[in-house]
Biopython code that builds the backbone (N, CA, C, O; Angstrom):
import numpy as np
from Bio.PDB.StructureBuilder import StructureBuilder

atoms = [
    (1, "UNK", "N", (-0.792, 1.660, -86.063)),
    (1, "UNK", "CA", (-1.143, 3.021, -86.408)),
    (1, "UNK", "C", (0.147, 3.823, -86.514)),
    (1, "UNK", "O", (0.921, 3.897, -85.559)),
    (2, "UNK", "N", (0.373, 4.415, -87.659)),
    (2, "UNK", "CA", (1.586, 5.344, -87.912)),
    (2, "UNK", "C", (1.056, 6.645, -87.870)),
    (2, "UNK", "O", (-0.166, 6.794, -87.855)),
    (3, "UNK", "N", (2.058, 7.901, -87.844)),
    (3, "UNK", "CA", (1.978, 8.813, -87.727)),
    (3, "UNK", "C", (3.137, 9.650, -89.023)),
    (3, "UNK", "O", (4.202, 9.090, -89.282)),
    (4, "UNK", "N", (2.878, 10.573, -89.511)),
    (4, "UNK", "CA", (4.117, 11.199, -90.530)),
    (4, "UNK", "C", (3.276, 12.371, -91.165)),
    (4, "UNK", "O", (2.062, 12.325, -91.365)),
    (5, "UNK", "N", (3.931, 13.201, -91.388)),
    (5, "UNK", "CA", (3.807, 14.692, -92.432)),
    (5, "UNK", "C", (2.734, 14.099, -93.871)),
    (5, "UNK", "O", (2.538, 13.144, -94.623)),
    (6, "UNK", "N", (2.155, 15.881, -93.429)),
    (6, "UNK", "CA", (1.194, 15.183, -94.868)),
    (6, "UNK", "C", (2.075, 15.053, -95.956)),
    (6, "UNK", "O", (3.268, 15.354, -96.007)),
    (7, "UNK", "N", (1.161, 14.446, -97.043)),
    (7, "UNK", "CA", (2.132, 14.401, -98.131)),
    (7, "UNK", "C", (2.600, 15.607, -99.340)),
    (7, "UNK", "O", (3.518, 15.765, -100.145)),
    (8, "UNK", "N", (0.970, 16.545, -98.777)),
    (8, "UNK", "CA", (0.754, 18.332, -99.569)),
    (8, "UNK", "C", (0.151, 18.924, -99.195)),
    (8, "UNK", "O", (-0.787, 18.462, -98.546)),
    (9, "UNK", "N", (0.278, 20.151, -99.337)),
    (9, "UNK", "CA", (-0.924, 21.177, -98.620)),
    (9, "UNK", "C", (-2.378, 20.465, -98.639)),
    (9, "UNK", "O", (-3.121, 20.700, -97.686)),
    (10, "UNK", "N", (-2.735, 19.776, -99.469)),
    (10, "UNK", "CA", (-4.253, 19.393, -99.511)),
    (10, "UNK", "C", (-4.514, 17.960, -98.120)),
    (10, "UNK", "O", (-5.344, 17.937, -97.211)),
    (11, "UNK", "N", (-3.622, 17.109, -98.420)),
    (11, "UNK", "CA", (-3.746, 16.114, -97.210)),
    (11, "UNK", "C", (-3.615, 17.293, -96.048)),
    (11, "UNK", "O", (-4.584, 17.249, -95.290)),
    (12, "UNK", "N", (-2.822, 18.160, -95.773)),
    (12, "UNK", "CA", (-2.758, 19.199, -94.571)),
    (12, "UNK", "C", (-4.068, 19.877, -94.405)),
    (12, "UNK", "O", (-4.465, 19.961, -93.243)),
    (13, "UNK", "N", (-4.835, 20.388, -95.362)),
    (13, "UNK", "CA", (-5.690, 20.804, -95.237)),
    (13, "UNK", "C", (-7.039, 20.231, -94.485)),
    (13, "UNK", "O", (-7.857, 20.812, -93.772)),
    (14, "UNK", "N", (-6.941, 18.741, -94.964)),
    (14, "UNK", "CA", (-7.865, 18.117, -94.325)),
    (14, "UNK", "C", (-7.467, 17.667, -93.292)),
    (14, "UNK", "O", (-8.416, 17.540, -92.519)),
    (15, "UNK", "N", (-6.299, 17.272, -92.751)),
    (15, "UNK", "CA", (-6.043, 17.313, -91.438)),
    (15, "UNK", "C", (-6.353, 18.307, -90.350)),
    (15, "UNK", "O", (-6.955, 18.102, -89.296)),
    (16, "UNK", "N", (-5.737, 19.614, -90.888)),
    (16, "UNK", "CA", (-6.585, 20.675, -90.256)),
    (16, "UNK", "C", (-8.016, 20.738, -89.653)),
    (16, "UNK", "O", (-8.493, 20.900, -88.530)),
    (17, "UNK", "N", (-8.583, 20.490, -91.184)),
    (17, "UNK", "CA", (-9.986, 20.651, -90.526)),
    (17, "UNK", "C", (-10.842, 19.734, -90.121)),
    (17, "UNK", "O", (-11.983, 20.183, -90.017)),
    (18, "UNK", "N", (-10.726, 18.634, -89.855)),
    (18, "UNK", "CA", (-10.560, 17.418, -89.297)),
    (18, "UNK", "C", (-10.083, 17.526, -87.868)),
    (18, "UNK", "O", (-10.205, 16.684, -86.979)),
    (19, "UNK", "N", (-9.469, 18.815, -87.807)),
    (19, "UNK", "CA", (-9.352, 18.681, -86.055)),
    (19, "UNK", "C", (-10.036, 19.991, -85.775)),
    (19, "UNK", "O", (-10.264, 20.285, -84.602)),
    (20, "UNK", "N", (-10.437, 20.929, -86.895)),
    (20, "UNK", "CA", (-10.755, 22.161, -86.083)),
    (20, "UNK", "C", (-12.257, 21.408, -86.153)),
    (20, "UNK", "O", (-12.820, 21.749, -85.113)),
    (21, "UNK", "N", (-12.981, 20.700, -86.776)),
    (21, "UNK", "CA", (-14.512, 19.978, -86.163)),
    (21, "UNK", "C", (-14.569, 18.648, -85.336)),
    (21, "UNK", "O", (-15.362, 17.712, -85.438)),
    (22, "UNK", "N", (-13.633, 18.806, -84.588)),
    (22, "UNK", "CA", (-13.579, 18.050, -83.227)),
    (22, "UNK", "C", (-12.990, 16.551, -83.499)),
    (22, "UNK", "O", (-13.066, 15.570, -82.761)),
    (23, "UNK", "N", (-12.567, 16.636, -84.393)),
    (23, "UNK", "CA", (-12.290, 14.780, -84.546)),
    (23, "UNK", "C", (-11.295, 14.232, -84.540)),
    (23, "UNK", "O", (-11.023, 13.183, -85.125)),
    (24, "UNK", "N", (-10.229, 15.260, -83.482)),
    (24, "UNK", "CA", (-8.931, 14.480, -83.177)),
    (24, "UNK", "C", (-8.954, 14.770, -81.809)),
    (24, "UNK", "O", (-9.848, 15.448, -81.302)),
    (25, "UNK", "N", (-7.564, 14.060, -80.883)),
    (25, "UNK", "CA", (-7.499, 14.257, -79.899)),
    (25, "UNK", "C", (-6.195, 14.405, -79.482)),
    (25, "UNK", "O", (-5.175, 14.062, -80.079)),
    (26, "UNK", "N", (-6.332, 15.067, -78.163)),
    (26, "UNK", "CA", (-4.877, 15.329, -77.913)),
    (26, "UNK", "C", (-3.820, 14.046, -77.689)),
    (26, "UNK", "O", (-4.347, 12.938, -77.789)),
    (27, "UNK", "N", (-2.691, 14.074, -77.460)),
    (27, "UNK", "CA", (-1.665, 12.643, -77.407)),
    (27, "UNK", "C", (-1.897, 12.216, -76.275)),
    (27, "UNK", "O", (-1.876, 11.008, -76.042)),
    (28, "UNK", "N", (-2.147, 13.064, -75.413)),
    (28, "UNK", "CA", (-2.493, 12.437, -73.498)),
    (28, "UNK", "C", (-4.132, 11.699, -73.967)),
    (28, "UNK", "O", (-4.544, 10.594, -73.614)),
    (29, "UNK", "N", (-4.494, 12.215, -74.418)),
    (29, "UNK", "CA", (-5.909, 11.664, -74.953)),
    (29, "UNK", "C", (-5.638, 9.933, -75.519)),
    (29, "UNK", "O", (-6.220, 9.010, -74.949)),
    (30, "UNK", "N", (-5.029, 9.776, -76.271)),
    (30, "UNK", "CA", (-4.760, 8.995, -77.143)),
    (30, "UNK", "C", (-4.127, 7.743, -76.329)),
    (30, "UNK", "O", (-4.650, 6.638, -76.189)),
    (31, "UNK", "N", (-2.592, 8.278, -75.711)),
    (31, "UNK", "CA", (-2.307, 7.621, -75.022)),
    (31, "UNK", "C", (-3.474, 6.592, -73.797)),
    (31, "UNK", "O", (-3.524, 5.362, -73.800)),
    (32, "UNK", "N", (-4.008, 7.188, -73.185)),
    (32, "UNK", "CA", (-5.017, 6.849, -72.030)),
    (32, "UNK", "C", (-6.172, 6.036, -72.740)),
    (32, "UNK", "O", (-6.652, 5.024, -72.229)),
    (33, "UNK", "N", (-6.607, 6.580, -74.025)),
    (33, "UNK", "CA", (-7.204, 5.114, -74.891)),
    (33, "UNK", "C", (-6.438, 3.862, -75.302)),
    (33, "UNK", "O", (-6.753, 2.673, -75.352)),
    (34, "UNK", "N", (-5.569, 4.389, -75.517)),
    (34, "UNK", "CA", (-4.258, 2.991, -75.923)),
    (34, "UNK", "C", (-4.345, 2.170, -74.667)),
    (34, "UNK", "O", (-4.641, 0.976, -74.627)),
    (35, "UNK", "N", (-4.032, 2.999, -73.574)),
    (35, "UNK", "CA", (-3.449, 2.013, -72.010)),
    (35, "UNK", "C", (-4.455, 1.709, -70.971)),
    (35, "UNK", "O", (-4.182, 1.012, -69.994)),
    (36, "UNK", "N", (-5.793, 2.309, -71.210)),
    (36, "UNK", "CA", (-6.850, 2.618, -70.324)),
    (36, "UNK", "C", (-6.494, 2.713, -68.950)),
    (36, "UNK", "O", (-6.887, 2.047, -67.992)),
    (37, "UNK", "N", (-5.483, 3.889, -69.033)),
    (37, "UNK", "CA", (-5.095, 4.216, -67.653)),
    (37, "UNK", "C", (-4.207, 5.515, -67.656)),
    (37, "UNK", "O", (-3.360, 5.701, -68.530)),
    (38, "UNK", "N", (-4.425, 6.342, -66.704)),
    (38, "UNK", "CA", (-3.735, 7.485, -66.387)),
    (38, "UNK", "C", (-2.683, 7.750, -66.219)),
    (38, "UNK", "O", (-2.229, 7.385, -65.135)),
    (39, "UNK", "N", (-1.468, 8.729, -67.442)),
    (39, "UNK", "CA", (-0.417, 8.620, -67.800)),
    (39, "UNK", "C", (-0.116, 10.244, -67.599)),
    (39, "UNK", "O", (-0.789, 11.244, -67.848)),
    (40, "UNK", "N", (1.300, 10.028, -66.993)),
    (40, "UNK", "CA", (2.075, 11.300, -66.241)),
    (40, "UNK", "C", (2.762, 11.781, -67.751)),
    (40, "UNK", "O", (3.402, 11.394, -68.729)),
    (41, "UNK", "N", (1.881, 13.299, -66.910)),
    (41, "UNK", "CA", (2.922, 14.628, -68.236)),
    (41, "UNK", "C", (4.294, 13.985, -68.743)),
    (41, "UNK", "O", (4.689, 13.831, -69.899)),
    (42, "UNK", "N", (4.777, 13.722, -67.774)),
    (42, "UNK", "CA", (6.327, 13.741, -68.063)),
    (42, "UNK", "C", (6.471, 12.932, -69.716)),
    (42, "UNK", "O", (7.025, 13.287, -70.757)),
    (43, "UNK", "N", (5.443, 11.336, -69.214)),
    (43, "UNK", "CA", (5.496, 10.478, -70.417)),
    (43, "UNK", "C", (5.127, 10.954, -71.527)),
    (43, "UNK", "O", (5.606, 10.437, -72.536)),
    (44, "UNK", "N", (4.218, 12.020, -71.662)),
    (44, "UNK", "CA", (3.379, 12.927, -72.605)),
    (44, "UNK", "C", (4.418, 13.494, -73.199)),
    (44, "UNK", "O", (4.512, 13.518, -74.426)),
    (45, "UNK", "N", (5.199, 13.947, -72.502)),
    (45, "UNK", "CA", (6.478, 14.958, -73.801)),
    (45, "UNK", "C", (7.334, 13.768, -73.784)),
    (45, "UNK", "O", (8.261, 14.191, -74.474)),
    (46, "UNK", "N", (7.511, 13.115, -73.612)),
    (46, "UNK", "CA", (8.811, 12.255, -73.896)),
    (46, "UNK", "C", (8.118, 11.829, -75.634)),
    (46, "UNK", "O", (8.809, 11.812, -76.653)),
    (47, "UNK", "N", (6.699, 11.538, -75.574)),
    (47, "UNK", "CA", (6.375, 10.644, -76.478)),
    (47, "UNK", "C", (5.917, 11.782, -77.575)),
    (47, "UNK", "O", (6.332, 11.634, -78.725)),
    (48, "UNK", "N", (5.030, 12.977, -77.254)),
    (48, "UNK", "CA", (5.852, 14.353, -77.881)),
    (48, "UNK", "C", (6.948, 14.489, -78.536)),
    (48, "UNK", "O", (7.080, 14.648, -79.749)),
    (49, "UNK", "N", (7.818, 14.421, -77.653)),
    (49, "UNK", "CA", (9.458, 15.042, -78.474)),
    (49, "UNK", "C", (9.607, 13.786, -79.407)),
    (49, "UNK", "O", (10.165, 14.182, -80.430)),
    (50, "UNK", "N", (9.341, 12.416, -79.491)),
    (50, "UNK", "CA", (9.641, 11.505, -80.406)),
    (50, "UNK", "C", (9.170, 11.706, -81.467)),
    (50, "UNK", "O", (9.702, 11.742, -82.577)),
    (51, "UNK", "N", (7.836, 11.888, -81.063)),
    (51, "UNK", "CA", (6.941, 12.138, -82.805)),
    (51, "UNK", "C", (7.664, 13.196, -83.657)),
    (51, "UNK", "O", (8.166, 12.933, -84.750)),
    (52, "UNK", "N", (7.688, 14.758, -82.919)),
    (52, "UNK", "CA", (8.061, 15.286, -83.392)),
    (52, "UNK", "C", (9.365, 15.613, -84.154)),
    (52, "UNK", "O", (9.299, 16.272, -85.192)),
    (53, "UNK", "N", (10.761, 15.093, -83.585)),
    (53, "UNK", "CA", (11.841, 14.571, -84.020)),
    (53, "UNK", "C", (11.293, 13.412, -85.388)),
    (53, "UNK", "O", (11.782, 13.642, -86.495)),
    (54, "UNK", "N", (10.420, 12.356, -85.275)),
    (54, "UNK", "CA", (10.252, 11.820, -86.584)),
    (54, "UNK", "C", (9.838, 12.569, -87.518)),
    (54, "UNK", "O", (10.275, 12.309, -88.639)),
    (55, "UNK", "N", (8.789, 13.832, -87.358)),
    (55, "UNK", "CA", (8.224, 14.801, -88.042)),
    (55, "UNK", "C", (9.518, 15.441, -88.468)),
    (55, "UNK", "O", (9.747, 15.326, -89.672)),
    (56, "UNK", "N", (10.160, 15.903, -87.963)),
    (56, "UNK", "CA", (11.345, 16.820, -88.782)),
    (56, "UNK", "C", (11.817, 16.422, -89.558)),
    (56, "UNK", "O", (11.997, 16.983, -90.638)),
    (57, "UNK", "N", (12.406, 14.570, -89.040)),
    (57, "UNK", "CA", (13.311, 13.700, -90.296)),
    (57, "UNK", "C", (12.502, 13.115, -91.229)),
    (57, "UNK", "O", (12.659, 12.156, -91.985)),
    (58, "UNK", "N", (11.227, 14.205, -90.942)),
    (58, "UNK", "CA", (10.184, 12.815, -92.628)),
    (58, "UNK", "C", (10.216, 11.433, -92.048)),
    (58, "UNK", "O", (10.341, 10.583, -92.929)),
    (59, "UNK", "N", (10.149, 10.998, -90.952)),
    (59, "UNK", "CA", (10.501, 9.893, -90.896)),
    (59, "UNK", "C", (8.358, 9.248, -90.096)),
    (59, "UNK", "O", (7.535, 9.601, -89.252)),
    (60, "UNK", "N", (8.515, 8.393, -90.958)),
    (60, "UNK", "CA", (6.828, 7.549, -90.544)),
    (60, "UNK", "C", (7.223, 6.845, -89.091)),
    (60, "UNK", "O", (8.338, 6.369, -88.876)),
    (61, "UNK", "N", (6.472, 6.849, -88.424)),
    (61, "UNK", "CA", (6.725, 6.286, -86.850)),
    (61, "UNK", "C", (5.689, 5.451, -86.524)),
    (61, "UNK", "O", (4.683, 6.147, -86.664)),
    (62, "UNK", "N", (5.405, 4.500, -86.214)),
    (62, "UNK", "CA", (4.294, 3.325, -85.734)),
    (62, "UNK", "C", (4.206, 4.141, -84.188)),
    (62, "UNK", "O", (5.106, 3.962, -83.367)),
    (63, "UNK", "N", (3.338, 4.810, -83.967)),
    (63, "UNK", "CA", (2.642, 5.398, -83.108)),
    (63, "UNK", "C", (2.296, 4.065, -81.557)),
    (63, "UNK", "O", (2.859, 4.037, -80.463)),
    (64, "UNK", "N", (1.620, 3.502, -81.888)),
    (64, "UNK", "CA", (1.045, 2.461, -80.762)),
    (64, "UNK", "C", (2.716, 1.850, -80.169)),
    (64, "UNK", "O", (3.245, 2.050, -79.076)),
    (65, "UNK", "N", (3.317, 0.930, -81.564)),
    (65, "UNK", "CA", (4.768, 0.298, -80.672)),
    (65, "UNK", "C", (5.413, 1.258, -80.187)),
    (65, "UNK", "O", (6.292, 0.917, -79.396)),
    (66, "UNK", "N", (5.292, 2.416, -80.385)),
    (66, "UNK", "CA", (6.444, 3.684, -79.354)),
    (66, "UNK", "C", (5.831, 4.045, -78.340)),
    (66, "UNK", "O", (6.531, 4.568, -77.472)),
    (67, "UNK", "N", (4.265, 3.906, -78.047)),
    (67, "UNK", "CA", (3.796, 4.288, -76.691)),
    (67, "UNK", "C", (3.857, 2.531, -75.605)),
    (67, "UNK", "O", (4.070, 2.417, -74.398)),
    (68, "UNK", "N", (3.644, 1.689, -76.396)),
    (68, "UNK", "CA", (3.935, 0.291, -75.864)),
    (68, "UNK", "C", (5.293, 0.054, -75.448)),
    (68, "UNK", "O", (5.527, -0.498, -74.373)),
    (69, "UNK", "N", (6.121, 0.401, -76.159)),
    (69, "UNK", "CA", (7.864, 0.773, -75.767)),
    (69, "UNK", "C", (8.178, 1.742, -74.682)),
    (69, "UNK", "O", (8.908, 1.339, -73.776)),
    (70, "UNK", "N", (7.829, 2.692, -74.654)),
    (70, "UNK", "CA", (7.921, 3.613, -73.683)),
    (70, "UNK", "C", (7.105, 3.198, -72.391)),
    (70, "UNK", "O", (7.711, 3.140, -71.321)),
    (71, "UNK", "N", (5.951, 2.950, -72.440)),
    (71, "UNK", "CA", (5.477, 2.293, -71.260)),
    (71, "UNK", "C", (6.235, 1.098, -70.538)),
    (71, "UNK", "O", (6.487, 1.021, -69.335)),
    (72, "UNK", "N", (6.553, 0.156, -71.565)),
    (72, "UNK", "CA", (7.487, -0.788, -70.956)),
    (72, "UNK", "C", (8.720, -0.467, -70.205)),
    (72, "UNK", "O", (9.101, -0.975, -69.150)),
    (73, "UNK", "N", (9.233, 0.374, -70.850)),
    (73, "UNK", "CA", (10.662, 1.073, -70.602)),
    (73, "UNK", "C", (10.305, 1.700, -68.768)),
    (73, "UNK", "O", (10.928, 1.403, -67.749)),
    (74, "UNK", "N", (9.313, 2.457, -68.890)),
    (74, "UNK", "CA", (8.846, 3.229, -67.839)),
    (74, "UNK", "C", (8.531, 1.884, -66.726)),
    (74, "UNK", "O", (9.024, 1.621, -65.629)),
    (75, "UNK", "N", (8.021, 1.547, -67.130)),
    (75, "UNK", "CA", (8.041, 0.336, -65.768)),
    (75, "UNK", "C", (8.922, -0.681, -65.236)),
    (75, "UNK", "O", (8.576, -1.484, -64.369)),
    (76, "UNK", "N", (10.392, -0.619, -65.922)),
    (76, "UNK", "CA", (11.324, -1.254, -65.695)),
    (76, "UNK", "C", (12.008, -0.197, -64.564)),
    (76, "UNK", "O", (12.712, -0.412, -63.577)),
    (77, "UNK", "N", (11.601, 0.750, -65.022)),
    (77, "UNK", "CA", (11.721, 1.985, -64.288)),
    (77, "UNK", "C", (11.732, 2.011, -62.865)),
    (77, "UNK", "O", (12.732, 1.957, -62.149)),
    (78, "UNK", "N", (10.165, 2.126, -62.400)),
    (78, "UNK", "CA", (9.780, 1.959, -61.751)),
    (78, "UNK", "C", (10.136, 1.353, -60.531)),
    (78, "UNK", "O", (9.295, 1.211, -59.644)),
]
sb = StructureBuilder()
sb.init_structure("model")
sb.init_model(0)
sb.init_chain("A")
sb.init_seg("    ")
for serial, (resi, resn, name, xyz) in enumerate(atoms, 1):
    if name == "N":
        sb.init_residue(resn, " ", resi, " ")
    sb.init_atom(name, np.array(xyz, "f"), 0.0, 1.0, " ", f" {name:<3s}", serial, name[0])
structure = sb.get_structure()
């Protein structure tokens, strides 16, 4: 699953409203379906500030391997 900027106001548009009738979820949301397990704020903006840094550079990001990466990372951690 990737993530990236629409491609025009019209893909934006339906993104929009696609979340203003309930059918997205937040990234802590997302995350905790990915891992089926309860994940600290902290990891939430880390994986935040990534997306969004890809969002600035136009850049497409595989969503799942960066929360699978970061989790890993985090438990070496540990």
């Amino acid at each position: 699953m990737s993530v990236r900027n629409p491609k025009d106001d019209e893909e934006e548009l339906k993104a929009r409203l696609a979340i203003a009738m309930g059918k997205g979820k937040t990234i802590k949301e997302f995350i905790q379906f990915i891992t089926d397990d309860e994940i600290d704020d902290e990891l939430v903006e880390a994986i935040k500030n990534r997306i969004k840094f890809a969002s600035e550079s136009d850049e497409t990001i595989d969503v799942h391997a960066l929360i699978t990466g970061m989790l890993a990372v985090q438990g070496k951690w540990i």
